[in-house]
C-alpha positions as CSV (number, residue, x, y, z in Angstrom):
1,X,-14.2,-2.0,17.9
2,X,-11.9,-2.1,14.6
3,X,-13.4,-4.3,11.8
4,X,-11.9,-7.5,11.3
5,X,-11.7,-9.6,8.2
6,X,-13.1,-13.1,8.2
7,X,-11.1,-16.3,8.1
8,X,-11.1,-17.0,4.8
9,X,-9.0,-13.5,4.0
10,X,-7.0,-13.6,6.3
11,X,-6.0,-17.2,4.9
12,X,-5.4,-16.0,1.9
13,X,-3.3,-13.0,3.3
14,X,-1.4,-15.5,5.4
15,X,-0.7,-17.5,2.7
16,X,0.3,-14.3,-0.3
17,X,4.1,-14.0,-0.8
18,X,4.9,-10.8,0.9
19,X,6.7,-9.3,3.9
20,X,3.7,-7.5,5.9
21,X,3.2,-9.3,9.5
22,X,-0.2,-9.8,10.9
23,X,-1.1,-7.5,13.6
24,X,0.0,-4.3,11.0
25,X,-2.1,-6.2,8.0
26,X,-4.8,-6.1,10.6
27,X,-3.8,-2.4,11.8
28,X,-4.0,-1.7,7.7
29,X,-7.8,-3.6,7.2
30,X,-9.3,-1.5,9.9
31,X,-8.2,1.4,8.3
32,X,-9.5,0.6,5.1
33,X,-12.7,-0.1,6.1
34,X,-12.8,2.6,8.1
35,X,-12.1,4.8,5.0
36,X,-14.3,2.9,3.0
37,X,-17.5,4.3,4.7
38,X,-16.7,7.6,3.1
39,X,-17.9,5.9,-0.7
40,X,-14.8,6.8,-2.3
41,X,-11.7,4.2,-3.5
42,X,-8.9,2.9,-1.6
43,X,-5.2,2.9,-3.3
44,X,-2.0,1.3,-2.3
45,X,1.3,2.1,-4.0
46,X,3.3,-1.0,-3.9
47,X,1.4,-4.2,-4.9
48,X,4.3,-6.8,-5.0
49,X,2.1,-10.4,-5.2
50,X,-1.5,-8.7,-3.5
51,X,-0.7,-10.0,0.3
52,X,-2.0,-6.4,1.7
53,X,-4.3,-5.6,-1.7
54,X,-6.2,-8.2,-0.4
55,X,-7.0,-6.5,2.6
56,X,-7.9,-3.7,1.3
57,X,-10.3,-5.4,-1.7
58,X,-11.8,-7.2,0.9
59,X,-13.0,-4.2,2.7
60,X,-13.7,-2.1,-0.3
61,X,-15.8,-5.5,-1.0
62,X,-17.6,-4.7,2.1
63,X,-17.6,-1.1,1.9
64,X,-19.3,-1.1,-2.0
65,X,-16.2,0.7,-3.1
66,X,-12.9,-0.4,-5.5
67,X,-9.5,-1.3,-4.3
68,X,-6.7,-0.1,-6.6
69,X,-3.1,-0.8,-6.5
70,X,0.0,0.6,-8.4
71,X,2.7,-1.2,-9.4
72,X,5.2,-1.9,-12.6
73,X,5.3,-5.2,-11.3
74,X,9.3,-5.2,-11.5
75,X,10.6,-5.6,-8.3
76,X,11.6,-2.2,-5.9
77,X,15.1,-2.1,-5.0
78,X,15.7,-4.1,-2.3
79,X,13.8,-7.1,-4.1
80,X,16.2,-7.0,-6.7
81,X,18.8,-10.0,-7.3
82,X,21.4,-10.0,-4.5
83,X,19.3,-8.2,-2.0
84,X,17.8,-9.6,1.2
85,X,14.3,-9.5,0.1
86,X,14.6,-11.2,-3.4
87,X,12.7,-14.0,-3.9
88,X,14.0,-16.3,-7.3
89,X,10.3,-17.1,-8.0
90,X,9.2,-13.9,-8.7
91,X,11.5,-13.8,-12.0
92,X,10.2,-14.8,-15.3
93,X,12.7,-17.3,-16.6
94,X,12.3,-15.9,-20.6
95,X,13.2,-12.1,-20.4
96,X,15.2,-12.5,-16.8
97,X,13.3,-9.8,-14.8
98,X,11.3,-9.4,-11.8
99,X,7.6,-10.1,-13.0
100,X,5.1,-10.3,-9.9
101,X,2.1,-9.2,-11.9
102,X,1.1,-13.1,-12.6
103,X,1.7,-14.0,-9.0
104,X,-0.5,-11.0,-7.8
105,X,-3.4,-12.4,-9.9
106,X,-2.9,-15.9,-9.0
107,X,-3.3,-14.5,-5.2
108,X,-6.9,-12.1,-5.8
109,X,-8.6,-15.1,-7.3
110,X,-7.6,-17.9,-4.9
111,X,-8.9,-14.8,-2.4
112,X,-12.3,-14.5,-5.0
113,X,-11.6,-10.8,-4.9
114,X,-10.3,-10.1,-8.9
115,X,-13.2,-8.1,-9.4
116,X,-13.2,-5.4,-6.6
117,X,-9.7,-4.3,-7.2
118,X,-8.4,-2.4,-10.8
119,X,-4.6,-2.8,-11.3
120,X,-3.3,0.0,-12.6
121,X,0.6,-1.1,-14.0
122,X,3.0,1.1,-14.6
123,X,5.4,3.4,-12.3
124,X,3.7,5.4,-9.1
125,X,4.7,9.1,-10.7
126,X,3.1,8.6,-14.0
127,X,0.0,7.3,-13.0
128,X,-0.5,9.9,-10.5
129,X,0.1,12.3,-12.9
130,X,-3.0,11.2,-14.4
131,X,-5.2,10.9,-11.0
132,X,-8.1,13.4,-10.9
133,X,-10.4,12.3,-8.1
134,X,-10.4,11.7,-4.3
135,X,-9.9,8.6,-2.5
136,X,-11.1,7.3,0.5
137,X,-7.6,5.9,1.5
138,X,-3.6,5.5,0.2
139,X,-1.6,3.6,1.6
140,X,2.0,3.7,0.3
141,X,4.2,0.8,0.8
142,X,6.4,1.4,-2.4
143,X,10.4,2.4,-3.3
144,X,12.1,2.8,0.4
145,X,14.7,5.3,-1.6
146,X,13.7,8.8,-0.5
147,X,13.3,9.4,-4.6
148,X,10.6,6.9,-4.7
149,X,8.9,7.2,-1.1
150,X,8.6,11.1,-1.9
151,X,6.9,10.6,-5.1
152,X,4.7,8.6,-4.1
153,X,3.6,11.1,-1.2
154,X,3.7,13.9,-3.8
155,X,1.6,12.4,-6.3
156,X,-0.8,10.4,-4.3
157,X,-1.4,12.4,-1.0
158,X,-3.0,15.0,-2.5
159,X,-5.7,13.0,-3.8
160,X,-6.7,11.9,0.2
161,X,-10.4,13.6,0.8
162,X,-10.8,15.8,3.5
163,X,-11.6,12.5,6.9
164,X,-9.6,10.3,4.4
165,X,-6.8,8.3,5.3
166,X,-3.2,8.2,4.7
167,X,-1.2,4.8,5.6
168,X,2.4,4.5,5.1
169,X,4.3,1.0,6.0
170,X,8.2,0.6,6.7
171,X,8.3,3.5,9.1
172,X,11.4,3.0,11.3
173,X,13.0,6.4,12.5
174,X,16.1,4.2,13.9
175,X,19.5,5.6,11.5
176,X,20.2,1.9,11.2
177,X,17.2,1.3,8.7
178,X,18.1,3.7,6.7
179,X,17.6,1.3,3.6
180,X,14.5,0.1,4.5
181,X,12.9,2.5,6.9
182,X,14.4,6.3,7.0
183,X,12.7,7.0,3.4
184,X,9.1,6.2,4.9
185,X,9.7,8.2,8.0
186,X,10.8,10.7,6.1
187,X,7.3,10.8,4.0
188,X,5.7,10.3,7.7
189,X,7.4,13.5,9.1
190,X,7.4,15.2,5.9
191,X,3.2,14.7,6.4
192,X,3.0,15.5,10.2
193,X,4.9,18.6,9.2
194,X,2.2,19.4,6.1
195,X,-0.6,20.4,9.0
196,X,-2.7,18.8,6.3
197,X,-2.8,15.6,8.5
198,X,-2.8,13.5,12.5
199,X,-1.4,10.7,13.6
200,X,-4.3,8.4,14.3
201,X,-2.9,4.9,15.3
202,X,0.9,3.3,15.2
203,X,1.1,-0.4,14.7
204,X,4.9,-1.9,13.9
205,X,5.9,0.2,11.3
206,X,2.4,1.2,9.8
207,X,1.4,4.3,10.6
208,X,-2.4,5.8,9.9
209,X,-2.8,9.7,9.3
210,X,-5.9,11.3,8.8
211,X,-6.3,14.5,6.3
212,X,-7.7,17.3,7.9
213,X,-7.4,19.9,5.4
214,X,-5.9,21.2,2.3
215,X,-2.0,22.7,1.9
216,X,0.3,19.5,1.4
């Protein structure tokens, strides 16, 4: 039977801004605590105010592993002024940009999970760079332009241990999401395609890949 979280997260997840419905945040939990039995961290590309991060803290919590999450905290694209998914509260009044850093906190410790998750700020392709170790589990949920959705597979797949998981959200193959949705299928396909990972479950739009070997 998947692993549930208890009341009191999925409050908190309920009640984070974001955009992730229930039954794919439940979808995404399962899989991180599935992945969390292999000891190793869990990552998401794409924090935006910590709705799914806490999730996946809270079952790194229970694993005895960290949650990470990459973001610069500026808004993607379609969060941007004008755009369907902008939301006036996430802009910080004195320098006029996006800022979702200080709403992400406020979220992890109304959830009492700030210290099981490191926030690593800064843009996907740099940090990655940097990366050097497996993890358990990445789930990207970041840019849906094909720019940003493939660097975020490039840089962060590779570091998925051999049984680990690989979650990407926003996957709609239908031409008429091509804005938010044909840039994450893309990534999906692009992974099926590898041979390096299977399709394990499909909730929504979240899909969960398992890595079976190496040559991404």
């Amino acid at each position: 039977m998947p692993a549930t979280p208890k009341p009191e997260i999925l409050a908190a997840f309920e009640a984070a801004k974001g955009f992730m419905p229930m039954d794919e945040g439940l979808a995404l939990y399962a899989a991180a605590a599935e992945a969390g039995r292999l000891g190793l961290p869990l990552l998401e590309v794409g924090t935006y105010c910590g709705r799914s991060t806490v999730l996946l803290a809270d079952a790194a919590r229970e694993a005895g592993v960290t949650a990470l999450t990459v973001d610069h905290h500026r808004g993607s694209e379609e969060q941007q002024p004008g755009w369907d998914y902008h939301d006036p509260e996430t802009v910080d009044p004195e320098i006029g940009l996006m800022d979702t850093l200080p709403t992400f906190r406020r979220t992890l410790h109304r959830a009492g999970l700030e210290e099981h998750v490191v926030a690593l700020v800064g843009r996907s392709p740099q940090i990655a760079a940097l990366w050097a170790r497996p993890l358990g589990l990445v789930f990207v949920d970041g840019g849906h332009t094909d720019e940003h959705a493939s660097a975020d597979y490039e840089g962060w797949a590779p570091h998925v241990a051999e049984g680990g998981l690989l979650v990407i959200h926003d996957v709609f193959p239908e031409p008429e999401d091509e804005f938010t949705g044909q840039a994450p299928y893309r990534v999906h396909q692009r992974a099926l395609a590898s041979g390096a990972f299977t399709e394990v479950s499909a909730t929504g739009s979240l899909r969960v890949l398992r890595r079976r070997g190496a040559g991404i």
